[in-house]
C-alpha positions as CSV (number, residue, x, y, z in Angstrom):
1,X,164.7,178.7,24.5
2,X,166.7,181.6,25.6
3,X,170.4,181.6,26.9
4,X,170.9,182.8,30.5
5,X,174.7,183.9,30.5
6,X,176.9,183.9,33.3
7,X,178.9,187.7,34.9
8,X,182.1,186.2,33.1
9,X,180.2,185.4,29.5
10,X,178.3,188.8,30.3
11,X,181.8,190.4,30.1
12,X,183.0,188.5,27.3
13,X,179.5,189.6,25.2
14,X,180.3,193.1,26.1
15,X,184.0,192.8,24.6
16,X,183.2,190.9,21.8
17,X,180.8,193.6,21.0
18,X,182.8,196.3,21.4
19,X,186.2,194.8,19.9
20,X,185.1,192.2,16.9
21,X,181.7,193.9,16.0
22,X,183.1,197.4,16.5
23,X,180.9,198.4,18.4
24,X,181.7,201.3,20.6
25,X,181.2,201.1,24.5
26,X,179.9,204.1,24.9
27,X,177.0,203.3,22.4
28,X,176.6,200.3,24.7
29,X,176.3,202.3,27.2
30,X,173.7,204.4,25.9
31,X,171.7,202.0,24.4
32,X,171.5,200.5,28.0
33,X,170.5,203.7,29.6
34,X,167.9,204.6,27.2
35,X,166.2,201.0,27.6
36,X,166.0,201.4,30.8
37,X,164.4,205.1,30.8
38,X,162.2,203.5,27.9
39,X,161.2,200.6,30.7
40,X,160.5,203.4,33.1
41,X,158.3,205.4,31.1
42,X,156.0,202.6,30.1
43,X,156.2,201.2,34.1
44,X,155.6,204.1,35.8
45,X,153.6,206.7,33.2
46,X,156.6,209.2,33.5
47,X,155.3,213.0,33.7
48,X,156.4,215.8,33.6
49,X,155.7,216.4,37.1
50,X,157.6,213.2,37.9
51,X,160.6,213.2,40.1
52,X,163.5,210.5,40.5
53,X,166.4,210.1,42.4
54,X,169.3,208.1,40.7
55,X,172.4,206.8,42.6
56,X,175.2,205.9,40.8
57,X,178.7,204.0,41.6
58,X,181.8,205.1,39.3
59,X,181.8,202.0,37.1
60,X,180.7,201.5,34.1
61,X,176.8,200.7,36.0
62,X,176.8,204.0,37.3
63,X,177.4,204.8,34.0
64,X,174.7,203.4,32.8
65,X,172.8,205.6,35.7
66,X,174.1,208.5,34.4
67,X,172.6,208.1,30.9
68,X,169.3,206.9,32.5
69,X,169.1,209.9,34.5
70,X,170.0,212.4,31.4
71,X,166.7,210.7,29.0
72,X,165.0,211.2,31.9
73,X,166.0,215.0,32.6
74,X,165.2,215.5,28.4
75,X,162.1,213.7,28.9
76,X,161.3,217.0,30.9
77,X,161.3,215.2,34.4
78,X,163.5,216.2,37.6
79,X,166.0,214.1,38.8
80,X,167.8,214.1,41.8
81,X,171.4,212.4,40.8
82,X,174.1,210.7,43.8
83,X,177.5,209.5,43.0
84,X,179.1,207.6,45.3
85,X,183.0,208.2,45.7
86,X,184.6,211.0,44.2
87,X,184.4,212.3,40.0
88,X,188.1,211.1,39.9
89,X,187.1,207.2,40.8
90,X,184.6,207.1,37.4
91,X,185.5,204.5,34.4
92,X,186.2,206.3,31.4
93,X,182.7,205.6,29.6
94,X,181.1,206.7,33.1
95,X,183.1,209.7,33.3
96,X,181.7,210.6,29.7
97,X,178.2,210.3,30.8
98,X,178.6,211.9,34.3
99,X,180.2,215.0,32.3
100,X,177.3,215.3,29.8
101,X,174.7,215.0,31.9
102,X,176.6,218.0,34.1
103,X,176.8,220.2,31.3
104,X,172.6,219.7,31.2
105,X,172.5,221.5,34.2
106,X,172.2,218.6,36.6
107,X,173.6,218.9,39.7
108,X,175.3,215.9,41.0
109,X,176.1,214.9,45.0
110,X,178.5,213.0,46.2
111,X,176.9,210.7,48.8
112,X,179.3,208.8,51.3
113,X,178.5,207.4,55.1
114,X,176.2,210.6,55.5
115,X,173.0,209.4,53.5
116,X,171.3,212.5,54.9
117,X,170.9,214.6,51.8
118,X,170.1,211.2,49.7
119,X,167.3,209.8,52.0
120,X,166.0,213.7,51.8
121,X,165.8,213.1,48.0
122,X,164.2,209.7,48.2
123,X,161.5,211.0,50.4
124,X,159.7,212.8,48.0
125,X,160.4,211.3,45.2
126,X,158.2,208.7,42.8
127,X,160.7,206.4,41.9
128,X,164.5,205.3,42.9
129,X,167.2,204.3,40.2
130,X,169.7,202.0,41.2
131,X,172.9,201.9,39.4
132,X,175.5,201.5,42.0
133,X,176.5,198.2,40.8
134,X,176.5,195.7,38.1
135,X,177.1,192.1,37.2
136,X,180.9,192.0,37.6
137,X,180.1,192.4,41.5
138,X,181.7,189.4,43.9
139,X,182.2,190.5,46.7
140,X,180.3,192.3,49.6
141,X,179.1,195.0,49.8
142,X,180.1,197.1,53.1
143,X,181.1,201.0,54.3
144,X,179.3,203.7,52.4
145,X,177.5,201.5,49.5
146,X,176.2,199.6,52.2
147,X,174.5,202.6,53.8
148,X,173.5,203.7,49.9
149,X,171.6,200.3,49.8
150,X,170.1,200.9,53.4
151,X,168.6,204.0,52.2
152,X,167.3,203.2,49.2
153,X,165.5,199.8,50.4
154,X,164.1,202.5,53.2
155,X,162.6,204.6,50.9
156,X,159.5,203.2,50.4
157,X,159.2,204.1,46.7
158,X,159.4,201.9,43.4
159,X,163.2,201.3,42.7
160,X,164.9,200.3,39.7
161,X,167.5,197.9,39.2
162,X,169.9,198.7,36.5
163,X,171.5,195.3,34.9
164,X,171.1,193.3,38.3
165,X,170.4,194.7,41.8
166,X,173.0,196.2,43.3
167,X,174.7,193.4,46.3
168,X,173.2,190.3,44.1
169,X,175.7,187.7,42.9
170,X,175.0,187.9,38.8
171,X,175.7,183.9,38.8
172,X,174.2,182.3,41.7
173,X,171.3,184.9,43.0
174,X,172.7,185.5,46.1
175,X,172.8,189.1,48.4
176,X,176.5,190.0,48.6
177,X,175.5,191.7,52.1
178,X,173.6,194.6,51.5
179,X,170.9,194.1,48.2
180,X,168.9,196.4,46.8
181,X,165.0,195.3,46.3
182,X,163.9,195.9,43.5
183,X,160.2,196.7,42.2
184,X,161.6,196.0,38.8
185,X,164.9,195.7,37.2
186,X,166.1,196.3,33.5
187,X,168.9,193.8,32.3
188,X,170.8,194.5,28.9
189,X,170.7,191.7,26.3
190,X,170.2,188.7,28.0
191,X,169.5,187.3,31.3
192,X,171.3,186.4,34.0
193,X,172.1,183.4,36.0
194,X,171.7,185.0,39.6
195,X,168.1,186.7,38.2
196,X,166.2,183.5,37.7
197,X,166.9,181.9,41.4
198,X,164.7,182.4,43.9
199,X,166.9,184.5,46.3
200,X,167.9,186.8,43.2
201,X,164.1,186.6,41.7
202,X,163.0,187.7,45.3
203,X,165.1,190.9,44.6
204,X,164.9,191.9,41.1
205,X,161.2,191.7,41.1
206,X,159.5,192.1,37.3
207,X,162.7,191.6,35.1
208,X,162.9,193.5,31.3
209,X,165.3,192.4,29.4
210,X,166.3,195.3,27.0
211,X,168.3,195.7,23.6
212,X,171.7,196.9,23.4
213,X,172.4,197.3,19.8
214,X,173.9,194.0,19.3
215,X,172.2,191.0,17.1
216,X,171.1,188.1,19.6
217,X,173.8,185.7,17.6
218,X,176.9,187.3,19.2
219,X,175.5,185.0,22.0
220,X,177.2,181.7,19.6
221,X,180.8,183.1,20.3
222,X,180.8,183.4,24.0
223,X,178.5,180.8,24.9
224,X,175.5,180.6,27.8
225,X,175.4,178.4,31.2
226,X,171.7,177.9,30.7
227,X,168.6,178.0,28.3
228,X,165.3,180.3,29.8
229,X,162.0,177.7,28.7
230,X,159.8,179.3,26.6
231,X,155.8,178.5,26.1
232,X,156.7,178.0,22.6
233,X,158.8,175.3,23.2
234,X,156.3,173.0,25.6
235,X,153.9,174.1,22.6
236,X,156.1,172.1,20.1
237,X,156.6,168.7,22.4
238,X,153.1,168.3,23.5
239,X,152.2,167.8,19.7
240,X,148.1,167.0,19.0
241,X,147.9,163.0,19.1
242,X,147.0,161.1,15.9
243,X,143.3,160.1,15.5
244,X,143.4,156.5,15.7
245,X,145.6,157.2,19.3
246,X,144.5,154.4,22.4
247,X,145.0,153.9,25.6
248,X,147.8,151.4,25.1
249,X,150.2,154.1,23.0
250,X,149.4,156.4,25.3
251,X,151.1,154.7,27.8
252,X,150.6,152.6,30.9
253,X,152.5,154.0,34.3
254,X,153.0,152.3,37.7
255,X,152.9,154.4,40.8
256,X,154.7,152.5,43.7
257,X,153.2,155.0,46.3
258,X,151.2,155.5,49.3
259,X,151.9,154.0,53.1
260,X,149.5,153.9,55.8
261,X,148.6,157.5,56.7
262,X,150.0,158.7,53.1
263,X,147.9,157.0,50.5
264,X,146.9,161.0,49.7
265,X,150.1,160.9,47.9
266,X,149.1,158.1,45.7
267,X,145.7,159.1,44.7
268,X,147.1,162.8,43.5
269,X,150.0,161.4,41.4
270,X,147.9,159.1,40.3
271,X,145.5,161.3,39.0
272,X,148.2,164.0,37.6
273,X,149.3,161.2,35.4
274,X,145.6,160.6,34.4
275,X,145.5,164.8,33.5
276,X,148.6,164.7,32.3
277,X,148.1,161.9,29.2
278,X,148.6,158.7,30.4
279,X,146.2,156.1,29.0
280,X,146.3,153.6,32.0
281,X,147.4,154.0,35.9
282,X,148.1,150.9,38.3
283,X,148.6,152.1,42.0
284,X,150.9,149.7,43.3
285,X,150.5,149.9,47.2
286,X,151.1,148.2,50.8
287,X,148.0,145.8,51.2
288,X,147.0,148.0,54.6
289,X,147.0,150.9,51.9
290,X,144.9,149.2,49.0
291,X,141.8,149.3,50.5
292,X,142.1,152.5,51.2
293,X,143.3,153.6,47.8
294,X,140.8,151.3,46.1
295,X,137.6,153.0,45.0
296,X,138.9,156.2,45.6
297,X,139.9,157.1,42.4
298,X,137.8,155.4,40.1
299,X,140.0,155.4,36.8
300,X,142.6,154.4,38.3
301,X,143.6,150.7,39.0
302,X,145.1,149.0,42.3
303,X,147.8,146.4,42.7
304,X,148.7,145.2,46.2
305,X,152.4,144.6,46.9
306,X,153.0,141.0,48.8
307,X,155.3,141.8,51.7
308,X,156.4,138.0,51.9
309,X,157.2,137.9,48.2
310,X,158.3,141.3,47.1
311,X,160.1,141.0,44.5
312,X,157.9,138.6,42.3
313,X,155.1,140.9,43.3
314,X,157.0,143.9,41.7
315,X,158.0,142.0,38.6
316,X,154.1,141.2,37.9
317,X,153.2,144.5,38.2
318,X,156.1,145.9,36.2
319,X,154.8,143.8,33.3
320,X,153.5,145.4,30.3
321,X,154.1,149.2,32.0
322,X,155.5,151.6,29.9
323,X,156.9,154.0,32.8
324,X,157.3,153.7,36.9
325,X,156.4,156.1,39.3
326,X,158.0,155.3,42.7
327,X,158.3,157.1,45.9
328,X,155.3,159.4,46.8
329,X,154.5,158.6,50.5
330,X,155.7,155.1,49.9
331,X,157.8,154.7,53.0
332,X,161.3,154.3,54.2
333,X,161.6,150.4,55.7
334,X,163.4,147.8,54.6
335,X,160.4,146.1,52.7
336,X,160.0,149.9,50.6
337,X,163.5,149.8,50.0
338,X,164.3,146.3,48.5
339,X,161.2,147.8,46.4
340,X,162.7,150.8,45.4
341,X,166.3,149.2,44.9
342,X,165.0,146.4,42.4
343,X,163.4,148.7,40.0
344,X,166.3,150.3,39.7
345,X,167.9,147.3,39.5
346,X,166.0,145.6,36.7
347,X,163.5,148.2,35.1
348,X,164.5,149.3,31.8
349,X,162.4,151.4,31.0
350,X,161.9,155.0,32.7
351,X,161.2,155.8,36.2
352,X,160.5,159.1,37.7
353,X,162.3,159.1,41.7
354,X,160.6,161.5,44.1
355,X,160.1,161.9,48.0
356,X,160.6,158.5,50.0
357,X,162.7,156.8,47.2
358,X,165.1,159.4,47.0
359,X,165.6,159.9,50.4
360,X,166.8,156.4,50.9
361,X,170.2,157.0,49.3
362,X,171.3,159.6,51.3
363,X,175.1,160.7,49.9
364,X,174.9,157.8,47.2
365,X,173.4,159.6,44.1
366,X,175.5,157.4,42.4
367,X,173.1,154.6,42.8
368,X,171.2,156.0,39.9
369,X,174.3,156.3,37.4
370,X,173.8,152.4,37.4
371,X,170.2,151.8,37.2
372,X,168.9,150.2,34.6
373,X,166.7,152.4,32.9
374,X,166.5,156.5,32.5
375,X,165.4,158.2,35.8
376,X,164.3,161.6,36.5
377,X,165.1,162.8,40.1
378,X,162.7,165.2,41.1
379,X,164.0,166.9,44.7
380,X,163.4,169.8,46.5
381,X,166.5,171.7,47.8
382,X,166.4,169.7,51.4
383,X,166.5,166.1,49.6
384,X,168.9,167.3,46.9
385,X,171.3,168.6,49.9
386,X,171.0,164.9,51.4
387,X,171.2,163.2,48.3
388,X,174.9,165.2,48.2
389,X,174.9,165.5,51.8
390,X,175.0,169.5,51.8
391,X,172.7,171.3,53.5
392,X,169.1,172.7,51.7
393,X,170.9,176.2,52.0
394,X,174.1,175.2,50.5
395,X,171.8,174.2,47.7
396,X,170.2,177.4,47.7
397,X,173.4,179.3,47.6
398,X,174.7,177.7,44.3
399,X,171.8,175.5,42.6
400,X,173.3,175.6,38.8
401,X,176.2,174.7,40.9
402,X,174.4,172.1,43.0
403,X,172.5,170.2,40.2
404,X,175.2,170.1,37.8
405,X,177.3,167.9,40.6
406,X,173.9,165.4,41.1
407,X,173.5,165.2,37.1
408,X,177.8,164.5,37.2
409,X,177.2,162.0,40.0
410,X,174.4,160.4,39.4
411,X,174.0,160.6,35.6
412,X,170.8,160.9,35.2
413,X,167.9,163.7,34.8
414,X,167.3,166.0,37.9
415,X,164.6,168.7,38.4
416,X,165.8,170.9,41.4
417,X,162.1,171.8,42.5
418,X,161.5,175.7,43.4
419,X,160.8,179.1,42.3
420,X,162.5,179.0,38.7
421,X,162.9,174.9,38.8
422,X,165.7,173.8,37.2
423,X,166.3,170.9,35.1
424,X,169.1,169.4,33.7
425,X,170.7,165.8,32.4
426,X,174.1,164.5,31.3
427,X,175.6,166.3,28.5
428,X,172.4,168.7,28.0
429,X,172.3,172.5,28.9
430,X,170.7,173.7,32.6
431,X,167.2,174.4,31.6
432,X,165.1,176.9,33.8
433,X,161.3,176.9,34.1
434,X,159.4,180.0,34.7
435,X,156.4,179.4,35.2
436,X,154.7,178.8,38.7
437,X,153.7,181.1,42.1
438,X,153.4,180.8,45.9
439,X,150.5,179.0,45.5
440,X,152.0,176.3,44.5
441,X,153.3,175.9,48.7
442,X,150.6,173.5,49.4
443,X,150.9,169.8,50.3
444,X,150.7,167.5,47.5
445,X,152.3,170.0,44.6
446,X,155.3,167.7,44.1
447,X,152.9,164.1,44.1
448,X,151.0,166.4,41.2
449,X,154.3,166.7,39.4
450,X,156.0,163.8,39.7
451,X,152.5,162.1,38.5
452,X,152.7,164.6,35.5
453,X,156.4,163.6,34.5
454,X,155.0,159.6,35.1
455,X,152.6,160.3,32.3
456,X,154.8,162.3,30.0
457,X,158.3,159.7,30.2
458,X,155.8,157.3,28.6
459,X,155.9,159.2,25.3
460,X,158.8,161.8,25.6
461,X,162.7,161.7,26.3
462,X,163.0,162.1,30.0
463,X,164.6,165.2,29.5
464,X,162.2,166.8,27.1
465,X,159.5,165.1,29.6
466,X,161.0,166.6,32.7
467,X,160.9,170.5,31.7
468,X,157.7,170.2,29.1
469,X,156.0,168.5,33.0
470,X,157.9,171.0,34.7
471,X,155.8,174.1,32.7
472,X,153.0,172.4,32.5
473,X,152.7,171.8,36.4
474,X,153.8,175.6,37.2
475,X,151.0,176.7,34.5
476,X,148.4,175.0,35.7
477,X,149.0,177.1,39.0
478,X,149.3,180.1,37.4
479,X,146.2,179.8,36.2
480,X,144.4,179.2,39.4
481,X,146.4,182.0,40.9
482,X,144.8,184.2,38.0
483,X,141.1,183.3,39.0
484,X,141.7,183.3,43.1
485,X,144.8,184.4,44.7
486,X,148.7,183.1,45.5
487,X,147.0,181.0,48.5
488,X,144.8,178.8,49.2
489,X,145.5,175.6,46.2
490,X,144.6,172.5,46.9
491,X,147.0,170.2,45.0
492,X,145.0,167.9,42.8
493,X,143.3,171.1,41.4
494,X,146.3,171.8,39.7
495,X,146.6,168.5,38.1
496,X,142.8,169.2,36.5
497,X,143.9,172.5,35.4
498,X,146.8,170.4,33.5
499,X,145.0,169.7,30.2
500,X,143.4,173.4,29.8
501,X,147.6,174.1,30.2
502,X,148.0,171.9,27.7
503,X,144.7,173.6,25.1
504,X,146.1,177.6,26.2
505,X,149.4,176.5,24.9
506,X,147.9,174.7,21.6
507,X,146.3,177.8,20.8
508,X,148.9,180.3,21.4
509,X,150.9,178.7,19.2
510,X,148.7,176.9,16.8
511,X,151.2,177.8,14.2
512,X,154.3,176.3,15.7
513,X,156.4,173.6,13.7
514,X,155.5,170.5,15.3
């Protein structure tokens, strides 16, 4: 896995660098630069009849500009180069940088509220450069940067982040008014926090992550908010199973899903869990859903729940299950709740919470801190907000923030559905997922996961289960996006696509420790 630091531990890498590792700023500094001229050249077949515009701010980003701009001047292209404020405004290292790339013969404009001579520039040029900005941004942006930003996400060329887009909060993803859009951005060292959300994914576009002359280990003294999932790691928990491996090891899950009109829900997590490992699936349904349910999916089996005599009903089927599935399209009445509220009660073993079942304890996550097995709680933004009674947007706004306080309150695993899903549990690290695409906005995508993580809890530690189900779920999409397009997935295709995510993993990394 790789750490995800946040702007302050961003700084703190930077000092440590330069102070205990001796490591001068300026060599920082240039390091960054040329990565990101490096990224350019392979991203947009740099020429010599190629012709940028860079616009830099007078800290230590538009620093960074300026060296980008002077590789790319004595790479033999022209570049158009804008400094917003005046020379005397520059950080020392910037100031360096500005100066040396002057005495090249490169003339550089002040730009203020009259973007005139810039958006001339950016008219015919191939590519933008931003570097107004970095991560230690946190406030908005407004005045004369704001009408920077305006004409360079006008310009309707490739632009360049440099470090982070200029506007976007480097912790939680979010525009700080104006934000640039990027086509790509160029981060030094490590990633960010605000990059791997889906408002700061939305504008950072394809994300490098360069080297800036610093061994990855310096990482140990200033610490990380997060861990980025890697292939290699999903490669390592979904180890091959033994040969004389049964049905019965493999784990035997009950889905308590599927009310009239909704027994869809049922069938796909039923069969995700199927894809996804599980030896043996009972579908434990309302007896107006059973015979609907029944036949339909033919390896599955059906258990009818007893409306008079709930609770004994429940127990029976509980017996000899190894994990419980409980909430797809299951319902909200009273009967569905005294369901829901006894497993919790009295199951011991894992359960995986989705849909219906966490929308019953609207503003008591603590409900789960006293269940009586492990559960994962797999919501989207809207039924995370309701489970902490914030709004889907508040969650949006700060989601390390927002599932750290439902893993604090309701101690137990959550994965905070979305583009770069999170997952995290009581005293673990905020893991992010990467894997998944716009396909994947299609009815039925979370029944397919939360039938994936059903199969998985039966043989992995919830946690590891959640983020290995996670990937696995967002892979499978990706490769249907591959063949077809970002549209246009039906959900139980991704849960077939589950095993050959499971076989392109195995061979990628055949030569993992397992």
């Amino acid at each position: 896995m790789i750490p995800v630091l946040s702007r302050a531990q961003m700084r703190a890498y930077d000092a440590h660098a330069a102070g205990a590792c001796s490591v001068p700023s300026l060599i920082l500094m240039e390091n960054a630069g040329r990565g990101v001229a490096d990224v350019m050249g392979r991203e947009l077949a740099i020429t010599r009849a190629s012709r940028f515009v860079v616009v830099c701010g007078s800290g230590n980003n538009g620093g960074d500009g300026f060296v980008v701009a002077r590789h790319l001047v004595t790479r033999g292209s022209t570049v158009d180069v804008h400094r917003v404020g005046s020379v005397a405004k520059l950080s020392a290292d910037a100031r360096v940088n500005h100066d040396a790339l002057a005495g090249l013969g490169v003339s550089i404009k002040e730009v203020g509220e009259d973007t005139g001579p810039l958006r001339a520039d950016l008219s015919c040029c191939d590519a933008a450069v931003d570097a107004l900005f970095g991560t230690g941004l946190d406030r908005p942006i407004v005045g004369a940067h704001a009408l920077v930003v305006e004409a360079i996400n006008q310009c309707k060329k490739p632009v360049v982040s440099v470090d982070v887009p200029s506007g976007l909060d480097a912790d939680t993803g979010v525009p700080l008014g104006a934000v640039v859009k990027a086509a790509f951005t160029v981060t030094f060292a490590l990633y960010k926090l605000g990059l791997l959300t889906p408002s700061g994914a939305g504008s950072a576009g394809k994300v490098h992550v360069v080297d800036i002359g610093v061994p990855p280990s310096l990482v140990d003294h200033v610490g990380h908010s997060a861990f980025l999932l890697e292939p290699s790691d999903v490669a390592r928990a979904v180890s091959p199973r033994i040969v004389s491996a049964h049905k019965g090891g493999a784990g035997h899950v009950a889905i308590f899903a599927g009310s009239s009109g909704k027994v869809g829900a049922a069938l796909m997590a039923a069969r995700a869990a199927l894809r996804a490992g599980a030896g043996v699936v009972t579908v434990a349904t309302w007896p107006e859903s059973a015979d609907a349910v029944e036949g339909r999916l033919v390896e599955a089996m059906t258990a009818r729940l007893e409306r008079g005599n709930l609770v004994a009903s429940v127990d029976k089927i509980l017996e000899g299950k190894r994990a419980v599935l409980v909430g797809p399209g299951f319902g909200t009445d009273d009967d569905a709740r005294v369901v829901v509220e006894h497993i919790l009660e009295t199951w011991q073993g894992p359960s995986v919470v989705d849909a219906d079942a966490l929308g019953m304890f609207e503003g008591r996550p603590e409900v789960f801190a006293s269940s009586r097995g492990a559960a994962v709680l797999t919501p989207h933004p809207g039924e995370l907000g309701k489970l902490l009674s914030l709004g889907a947007r508040q969650i949006e706004e700060d989601r390390f923030g927002a599932i750290a306080a439902a893993v604090a309150r309701a101690r137990s695993v959550v994965v905070l559905k979305g583009a770069h899903t999170l997952i995290c549990a009581p005293d673990e690290c905020t893991v992010i997922n990467a894997t998944g695409n716009a396909a994947l906005a299609t009815a039925g995508a979370g029944d397919i996961l939360s039938g994936i993580l059903g199969a998985l809890v039966c043989t992995l530690d919830p946690f590891e289960a959640a983020w290995v189900g996670v990937h696995l779920h967002g892979m499978a999409a990706d490769t249907w996006r591959d063949l077809h397009a970002d549209r246009g997935l039906l959900a139980h295709e991704v849960a077939d696509l589950v095993p050959d995510a499971m076989a392109a993993l195995a061979r990628a990394h055949a030569r993992c420790p397992v």
